[in-house]
C-alpha positions as CSV (number, residue, x, y, z in Angstrom):
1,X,0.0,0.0,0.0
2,X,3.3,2.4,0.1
3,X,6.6,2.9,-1.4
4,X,8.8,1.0,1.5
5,X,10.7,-1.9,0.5
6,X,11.1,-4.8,3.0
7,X,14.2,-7.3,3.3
8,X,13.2,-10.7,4.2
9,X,16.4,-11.7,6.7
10,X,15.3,-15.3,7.1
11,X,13.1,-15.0,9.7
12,X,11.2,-12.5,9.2
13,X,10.2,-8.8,6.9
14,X,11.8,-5.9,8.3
15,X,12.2,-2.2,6.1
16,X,14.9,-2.3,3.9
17,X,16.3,1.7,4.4
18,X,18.1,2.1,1.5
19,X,16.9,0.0,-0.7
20,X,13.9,2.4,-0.2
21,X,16.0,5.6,-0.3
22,X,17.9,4.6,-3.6
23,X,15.7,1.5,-5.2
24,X,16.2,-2.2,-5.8
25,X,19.3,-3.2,-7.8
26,X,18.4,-5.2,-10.8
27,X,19.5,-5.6,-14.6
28,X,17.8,-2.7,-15.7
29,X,20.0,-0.5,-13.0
30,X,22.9,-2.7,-13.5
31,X,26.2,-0.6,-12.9
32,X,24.8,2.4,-11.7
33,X,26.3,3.9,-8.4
34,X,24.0,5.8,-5.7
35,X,24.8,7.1,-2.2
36,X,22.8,6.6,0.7
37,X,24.2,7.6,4.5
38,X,27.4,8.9,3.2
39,X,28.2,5.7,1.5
40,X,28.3,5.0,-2.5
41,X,27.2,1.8,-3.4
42,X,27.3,0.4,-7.3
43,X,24.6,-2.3,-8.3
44,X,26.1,-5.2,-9.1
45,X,24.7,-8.7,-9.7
46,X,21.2,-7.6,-8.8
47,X,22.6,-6.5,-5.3
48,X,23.8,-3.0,-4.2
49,X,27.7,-3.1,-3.3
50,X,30.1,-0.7,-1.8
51,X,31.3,1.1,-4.9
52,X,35.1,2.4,-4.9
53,X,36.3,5.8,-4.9
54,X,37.4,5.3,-9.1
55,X,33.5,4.1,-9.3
56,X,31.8,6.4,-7.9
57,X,34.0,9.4,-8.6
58,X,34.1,8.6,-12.4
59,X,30.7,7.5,-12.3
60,X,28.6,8.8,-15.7
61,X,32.8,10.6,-16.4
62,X,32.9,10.9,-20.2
63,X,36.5,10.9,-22.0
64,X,38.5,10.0,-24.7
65,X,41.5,8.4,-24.7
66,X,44.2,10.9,-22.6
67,X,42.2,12.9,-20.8
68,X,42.5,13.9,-17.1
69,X,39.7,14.7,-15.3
70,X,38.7,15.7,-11.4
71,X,36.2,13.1,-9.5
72,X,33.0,13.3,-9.6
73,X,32.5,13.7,-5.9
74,X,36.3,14.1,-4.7
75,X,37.4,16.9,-7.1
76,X,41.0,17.1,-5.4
77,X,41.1,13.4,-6.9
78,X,42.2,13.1,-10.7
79,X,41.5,10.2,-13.1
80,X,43.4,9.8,-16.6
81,X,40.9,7.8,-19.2
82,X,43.1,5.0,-20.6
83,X,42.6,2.0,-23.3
84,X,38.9,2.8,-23.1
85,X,38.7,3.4,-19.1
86,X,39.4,5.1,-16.1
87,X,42.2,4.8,-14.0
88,X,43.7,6.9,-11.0
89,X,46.4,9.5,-12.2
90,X,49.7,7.8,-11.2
91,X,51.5,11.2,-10.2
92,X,51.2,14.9,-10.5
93,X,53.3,14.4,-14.0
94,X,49.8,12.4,-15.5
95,X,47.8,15.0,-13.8
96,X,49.3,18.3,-15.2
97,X,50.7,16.5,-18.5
98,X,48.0,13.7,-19.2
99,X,48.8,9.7,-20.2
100,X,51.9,9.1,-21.6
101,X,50.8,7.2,-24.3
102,X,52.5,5.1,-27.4
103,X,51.3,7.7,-29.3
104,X,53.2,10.6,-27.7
105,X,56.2,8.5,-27.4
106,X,59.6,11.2,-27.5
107,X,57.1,14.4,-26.8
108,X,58.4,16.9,-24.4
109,X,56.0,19.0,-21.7
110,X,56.6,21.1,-19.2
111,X,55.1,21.0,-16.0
112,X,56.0,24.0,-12.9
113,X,59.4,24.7,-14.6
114,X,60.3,20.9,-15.4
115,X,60.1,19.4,-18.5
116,X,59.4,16.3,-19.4
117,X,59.7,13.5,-22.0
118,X,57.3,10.7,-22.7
119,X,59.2,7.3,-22.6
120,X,58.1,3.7,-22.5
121,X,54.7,5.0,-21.3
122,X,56.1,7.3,-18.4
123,X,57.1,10.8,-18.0
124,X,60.6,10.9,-17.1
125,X,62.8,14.3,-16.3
126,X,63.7,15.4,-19.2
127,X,67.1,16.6,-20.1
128,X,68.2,20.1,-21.4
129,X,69.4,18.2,-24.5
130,X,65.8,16.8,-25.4
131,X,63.6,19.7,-24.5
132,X,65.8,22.3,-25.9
133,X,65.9,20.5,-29.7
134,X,62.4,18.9,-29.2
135,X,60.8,19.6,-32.4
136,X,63.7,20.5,-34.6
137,X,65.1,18.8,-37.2
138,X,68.0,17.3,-37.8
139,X,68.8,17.5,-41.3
140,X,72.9,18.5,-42.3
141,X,75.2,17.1,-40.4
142,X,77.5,19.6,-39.0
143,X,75.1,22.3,-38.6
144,X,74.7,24.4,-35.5
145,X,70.9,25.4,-33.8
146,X,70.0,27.4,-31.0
147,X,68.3,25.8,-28.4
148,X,64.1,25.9,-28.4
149,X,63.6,26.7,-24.7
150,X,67.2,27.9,-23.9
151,X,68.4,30.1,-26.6
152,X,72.0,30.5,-25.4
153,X,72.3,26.4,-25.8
154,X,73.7,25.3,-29.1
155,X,73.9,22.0,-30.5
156,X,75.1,20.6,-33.4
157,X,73.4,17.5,-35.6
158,X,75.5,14.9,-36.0
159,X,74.3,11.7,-37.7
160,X,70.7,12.7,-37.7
161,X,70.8,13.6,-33.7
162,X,71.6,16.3,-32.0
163,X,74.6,16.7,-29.4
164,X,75.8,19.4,-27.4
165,X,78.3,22.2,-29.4
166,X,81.3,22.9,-28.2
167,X,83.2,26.1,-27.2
168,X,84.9,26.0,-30.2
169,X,82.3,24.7,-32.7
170,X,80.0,27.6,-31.4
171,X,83.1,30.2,-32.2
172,X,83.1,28.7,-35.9
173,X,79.3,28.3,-36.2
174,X,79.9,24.5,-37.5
175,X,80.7,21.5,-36.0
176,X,83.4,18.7,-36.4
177,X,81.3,15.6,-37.2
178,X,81.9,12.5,-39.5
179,X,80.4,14.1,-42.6
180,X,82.5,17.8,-42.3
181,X,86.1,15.4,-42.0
182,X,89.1,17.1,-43.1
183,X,87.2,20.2,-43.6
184,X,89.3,23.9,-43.3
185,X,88.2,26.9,-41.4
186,X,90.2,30.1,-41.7
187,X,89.8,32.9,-39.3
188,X,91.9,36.2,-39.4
189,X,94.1,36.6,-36.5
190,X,96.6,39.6,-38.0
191,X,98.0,41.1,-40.8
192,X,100.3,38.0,-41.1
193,X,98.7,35.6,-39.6
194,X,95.8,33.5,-40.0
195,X,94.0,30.7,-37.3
196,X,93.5,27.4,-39.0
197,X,91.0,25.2,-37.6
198,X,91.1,21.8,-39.2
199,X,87.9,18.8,-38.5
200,X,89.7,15.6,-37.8
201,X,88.2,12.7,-35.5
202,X,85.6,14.8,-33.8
203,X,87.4,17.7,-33.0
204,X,88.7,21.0,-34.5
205,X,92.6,21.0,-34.7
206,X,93.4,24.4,-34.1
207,X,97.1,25.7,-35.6
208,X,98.2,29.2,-36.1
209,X,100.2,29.8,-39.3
210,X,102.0,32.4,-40.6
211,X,100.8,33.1,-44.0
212,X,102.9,36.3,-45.0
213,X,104.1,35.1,-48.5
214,X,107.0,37.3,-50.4
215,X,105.4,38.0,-53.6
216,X,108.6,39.0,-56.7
217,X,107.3,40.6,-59.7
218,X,107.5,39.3,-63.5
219,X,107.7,42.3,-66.0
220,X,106.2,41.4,-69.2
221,X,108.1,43.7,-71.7
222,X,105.6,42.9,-74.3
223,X,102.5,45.1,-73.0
224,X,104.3,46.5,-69.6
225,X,101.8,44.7,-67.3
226,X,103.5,43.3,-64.3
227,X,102.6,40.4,-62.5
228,X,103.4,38.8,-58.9
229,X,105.3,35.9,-58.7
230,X,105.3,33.3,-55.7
231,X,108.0,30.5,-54.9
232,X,107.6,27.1,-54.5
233,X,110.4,24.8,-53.8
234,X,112.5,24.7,-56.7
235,X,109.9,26.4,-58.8
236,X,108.9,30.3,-59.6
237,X,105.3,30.6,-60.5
238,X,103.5,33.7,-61.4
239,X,101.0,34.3,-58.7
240,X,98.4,35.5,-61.5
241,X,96.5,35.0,-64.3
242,X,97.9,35.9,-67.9
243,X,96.6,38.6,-69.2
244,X,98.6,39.4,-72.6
245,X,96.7,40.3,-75.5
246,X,98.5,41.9,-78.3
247,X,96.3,39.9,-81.6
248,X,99.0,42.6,-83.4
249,X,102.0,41.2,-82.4
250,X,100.3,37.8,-82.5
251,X,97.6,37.9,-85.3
252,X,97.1,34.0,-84.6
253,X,95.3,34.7,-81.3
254,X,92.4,36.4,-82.9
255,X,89.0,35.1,-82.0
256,X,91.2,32.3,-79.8
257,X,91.5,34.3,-76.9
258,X,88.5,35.5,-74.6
259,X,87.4,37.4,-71.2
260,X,84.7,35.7,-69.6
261,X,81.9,36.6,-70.7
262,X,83.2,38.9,-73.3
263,X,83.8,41.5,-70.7
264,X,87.3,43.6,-70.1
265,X,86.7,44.1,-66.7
266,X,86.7,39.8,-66.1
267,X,90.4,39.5,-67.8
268,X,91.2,42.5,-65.0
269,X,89.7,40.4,-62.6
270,X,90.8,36.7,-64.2
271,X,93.0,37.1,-66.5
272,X,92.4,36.2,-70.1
273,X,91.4,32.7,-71.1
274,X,93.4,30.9,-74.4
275,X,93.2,28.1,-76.8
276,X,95.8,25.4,-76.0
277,X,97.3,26.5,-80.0
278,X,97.5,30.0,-78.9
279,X,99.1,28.9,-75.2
280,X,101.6,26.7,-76.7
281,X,102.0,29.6,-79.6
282,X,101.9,27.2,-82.4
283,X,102.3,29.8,-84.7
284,X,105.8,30.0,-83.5
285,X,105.8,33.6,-83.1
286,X,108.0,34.1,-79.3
287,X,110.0,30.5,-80.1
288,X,109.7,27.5,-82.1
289,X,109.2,24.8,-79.7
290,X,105.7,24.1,-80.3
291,X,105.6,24.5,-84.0
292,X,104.5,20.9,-85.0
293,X,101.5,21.4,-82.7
294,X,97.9,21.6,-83.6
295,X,94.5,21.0,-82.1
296,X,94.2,18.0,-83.7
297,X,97.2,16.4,-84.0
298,X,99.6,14.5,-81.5
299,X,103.0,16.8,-81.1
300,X,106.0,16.2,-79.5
301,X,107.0,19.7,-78.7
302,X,111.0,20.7,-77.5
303,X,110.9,21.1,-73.5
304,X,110.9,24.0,-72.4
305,X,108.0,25.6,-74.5
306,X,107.6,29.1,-73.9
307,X,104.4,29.1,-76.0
308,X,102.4,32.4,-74.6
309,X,104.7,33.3,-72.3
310,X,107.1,36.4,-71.4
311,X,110.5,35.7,-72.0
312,X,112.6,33.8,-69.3
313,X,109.7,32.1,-68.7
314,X,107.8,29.2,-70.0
315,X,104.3,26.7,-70.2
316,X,103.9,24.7,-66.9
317,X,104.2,20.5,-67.9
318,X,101.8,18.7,-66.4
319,X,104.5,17.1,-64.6
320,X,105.2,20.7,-63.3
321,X,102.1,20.5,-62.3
322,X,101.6,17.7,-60.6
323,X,104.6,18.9,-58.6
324,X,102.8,22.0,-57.2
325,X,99.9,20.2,-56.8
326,X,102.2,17.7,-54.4
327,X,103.8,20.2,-52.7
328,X,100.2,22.0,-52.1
329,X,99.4,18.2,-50.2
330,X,96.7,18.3,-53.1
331,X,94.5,20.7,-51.1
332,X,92.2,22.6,-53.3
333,X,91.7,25.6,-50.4
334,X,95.4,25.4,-50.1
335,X,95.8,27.3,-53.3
336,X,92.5,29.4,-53.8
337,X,92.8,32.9,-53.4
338,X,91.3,34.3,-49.7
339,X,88.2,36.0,-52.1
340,X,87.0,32.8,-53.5
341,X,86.4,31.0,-50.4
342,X,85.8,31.5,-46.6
343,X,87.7,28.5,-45.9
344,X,90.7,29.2,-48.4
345,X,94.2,29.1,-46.6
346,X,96.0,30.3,-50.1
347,X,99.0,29.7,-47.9
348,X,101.8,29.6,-50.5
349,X,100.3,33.0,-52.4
350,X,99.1,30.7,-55.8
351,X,95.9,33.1,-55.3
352,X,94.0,30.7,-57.7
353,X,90.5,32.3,-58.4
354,X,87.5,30.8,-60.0
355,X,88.0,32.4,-63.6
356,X,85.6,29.4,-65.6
357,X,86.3,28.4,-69.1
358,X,85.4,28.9,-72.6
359,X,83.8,26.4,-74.5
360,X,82.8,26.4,-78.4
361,X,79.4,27.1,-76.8
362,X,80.0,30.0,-74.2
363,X,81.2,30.3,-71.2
364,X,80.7,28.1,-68.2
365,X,82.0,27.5,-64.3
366,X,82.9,31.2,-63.0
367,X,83.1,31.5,-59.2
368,X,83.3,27.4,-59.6
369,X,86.3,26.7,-60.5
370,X,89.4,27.2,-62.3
371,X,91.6,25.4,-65.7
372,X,95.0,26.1,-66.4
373,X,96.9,24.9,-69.5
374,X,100.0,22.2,-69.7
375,X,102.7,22.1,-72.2
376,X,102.2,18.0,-72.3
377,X,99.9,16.5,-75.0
378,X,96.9,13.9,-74.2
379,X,97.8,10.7,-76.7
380,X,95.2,10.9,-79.1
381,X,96.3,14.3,-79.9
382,X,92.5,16.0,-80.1
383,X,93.4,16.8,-76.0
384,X,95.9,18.7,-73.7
385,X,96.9,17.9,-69.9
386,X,95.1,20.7,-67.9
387,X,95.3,21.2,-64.4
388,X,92.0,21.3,-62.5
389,X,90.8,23.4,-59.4
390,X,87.6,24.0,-57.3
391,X,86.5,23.6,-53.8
392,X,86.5,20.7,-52.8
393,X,89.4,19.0,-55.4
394,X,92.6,19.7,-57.6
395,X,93.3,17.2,-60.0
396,X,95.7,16.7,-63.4
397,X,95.4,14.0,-65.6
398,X,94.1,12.7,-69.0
399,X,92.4,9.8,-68.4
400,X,88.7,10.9,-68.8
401,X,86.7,14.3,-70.5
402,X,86.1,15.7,-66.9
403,X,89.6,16.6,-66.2
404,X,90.7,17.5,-69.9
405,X,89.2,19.7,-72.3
406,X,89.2,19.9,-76.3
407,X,92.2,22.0,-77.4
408,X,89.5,24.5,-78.8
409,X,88.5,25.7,-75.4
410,X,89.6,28.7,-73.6
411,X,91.3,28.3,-70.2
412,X,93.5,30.0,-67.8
413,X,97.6,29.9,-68.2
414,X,99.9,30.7,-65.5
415,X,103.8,30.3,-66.6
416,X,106.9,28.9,-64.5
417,X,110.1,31.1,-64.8
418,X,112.9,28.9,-66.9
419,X,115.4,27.4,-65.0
420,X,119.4,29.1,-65.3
């Protein structure tokens, strides 16, 4: 005739309090959690049961996977919702940070001036390393970035990862790793002397060298242009480019002789770039060495061959060459001039710079590198020995079309004084 529920104990039917404050527990109530006197209770196999402090307090608690949430009823208590439930948060990390998940594997958070790093599926202390190049990219080995969170950090990548700079890899803004190996860095220390910083096994070699080279001078009496001239060893060089051009005097060097790109101020900057007929003068007009020579045809010419050259002095052979190219250590920033380069050393004073070529098509490879002439014939006769030079080789040889050119192209010529 009323609303009150009765228990029967055994014995007898007495009122069942709470299953009249909160209802009977059955299937269509299953799961649900109710509090009566204080006390949370879940139903449960059609009976009401003590519920926990996760069941009641996440009771009816929507989430998705990573979420951190307060109880229900105990909002000082927090939940994280994992693999499709709730848990309790392990530690204040979970609570301010969320799960640490598979998914966020390797990402970094900070939590009250700490940071963090998801690994194996806990937040661990993070070091400076890992939250101050999270998110960046390691992509050239050798490079130097500034740290994301602490901008006076550097670090350097170094086999895709990235590893603390040194003092001294910060003062050269690169770093000594596998892939920058026998690279050169130059820094100015004076007038006469330069800092030379060398990458070898992890670590810049540092070695201060005086540089101050003694530069003689070549007069040509021809045109009155004078040129510096450098020693090496046994062996006088001139320290520049040719730059003679009298078609007048020598009528067979018209339209085989050329400034790059058909302008005077590049031979004032270059020096002029020749045919290996009009280098060798096969026209025989300053001697008759070379005289059985031709672009086509294999000579044997009468060592030394002054070909282009002022008098006294003469056409490098490409043994000649390979000697200066030896006593260089075959180290292309060894012999470019300072301007062409950052890193060249140009310690012996060659001051090579990057004057290009002709070819029967234009003109090709200034500010890339540079070709100088030999008085020594290829075998087939249709190509000359030429020395070549660019950043990151020197080589001299006939062997194959990338280190020789058609005797119909224009490059560079620097001449070796005669010996007395």
């Amino acid at each position: 005739m009323t609303d009150t529920i009765y228990v029967y104990n055994g014995n007898k039917w007495e009122v069942s309090e709470r299953e009249t404050a909160i209802g009977l527990c059955g299937t269509s109530n299953a799961g649900v959690v109710s509090e009566y006197g204080g006390t949370y209770y879940i139903c449960r196999n059609n009976a009401w049961a003590t519920a926990t402090a996760l069941e009641y307090d996440t009771y009816g608690l929507k989430g998705v996977e990573g979420d951190v949430k307060a109880g229900i009823v105990n909002k000082d208590k927090y939940y994280v919702y994992e693999n499709g439930a709730w848990r309790a948060a392990a530690n204040d990390q979970e609570i301010a940070l969320g799960v640490c998940t598979t998914a966020r594997e390797g990402v970094v958070a900070e939590n009250g001036g700490t940071y963090y790093i998801c690994k194996s599926k806990t937040w661990t202390t993070s070091t400076a390393l890992e939250y101050d190049t999270y998110g960046k990219t390691c992509l050239t080995d050798g490079s130097i970035v500034v740290g994301e969170v602490v901008t006076s950090n550097k670090y350097v990548c170094d086999a895709g990862l990235f590893r603390t700079a040194s003092a001294r890899e910060i003062s050269l803004n690169k770093g000594c790793v596998s892939y920058t190996e026998g690279d050169i860095i130059r820094k100015k220390k004076s007038d006469k002397n330069d800092s030379i910083y060398t990458c070898k096994t992890n670590l810049w070699k540092y070695d201060s060298l005086d540089i101050h080279v003694e530069y003689g001078t070549l007069l040509d009496e021809r045109d009155g242009r004078i040129y510096k001239t450098v020693a090496f060893g046994t062996q006088e060089w001139m320290a520049e480019n040719l730059n003679y051009a009298d078609s007048a005097s020598y009528p067979a060097m018209q339209k085989r002789n050329w400034c790059y790109d058909n302008l005077v101020s590049n031979c004032t900057k270059y020096g002029r770039l020749y045919t290996w007929v009009v280098a060798m003068d096969t026209a025989g007009v300053f001697s008759t060495n070379a005289t059985n020579c031709s672009s086509r045809v294999k000579c044997t010419p009468t060592y030394p061959v002054r070909g282009i050259c002022p008098t006294g002095w003469h056409l490098p052979t490409g043994t000649e060459w390979d000697t200066l190219g030896s006593t260089m250590g075959y180290n292309s920033l060894v012999m470019m001039a300072k301007s062409w380069s950052s890193q060249a050393i140009d310690f012996y004073g060659f001051s090579a710079l990057p004057a290009g070529i002709y070819n029967p098509g234009g003109f090709e490879g200034a500010e890339i590198s540079a070709r100088f002439w030999s008085a020594t014939d290829c075998q087939d006769g249709d190509y000359a020995v030429n020395f070549r030079l660019s950043k990151s080789s020197m080589d001299i040889d006939c062997s194959g079309f990338s280190y020789y050119h058609g005797k119909r192209y224009g490059l560079s010529v620097r001449c070796v004084k005669n010996s007395n």
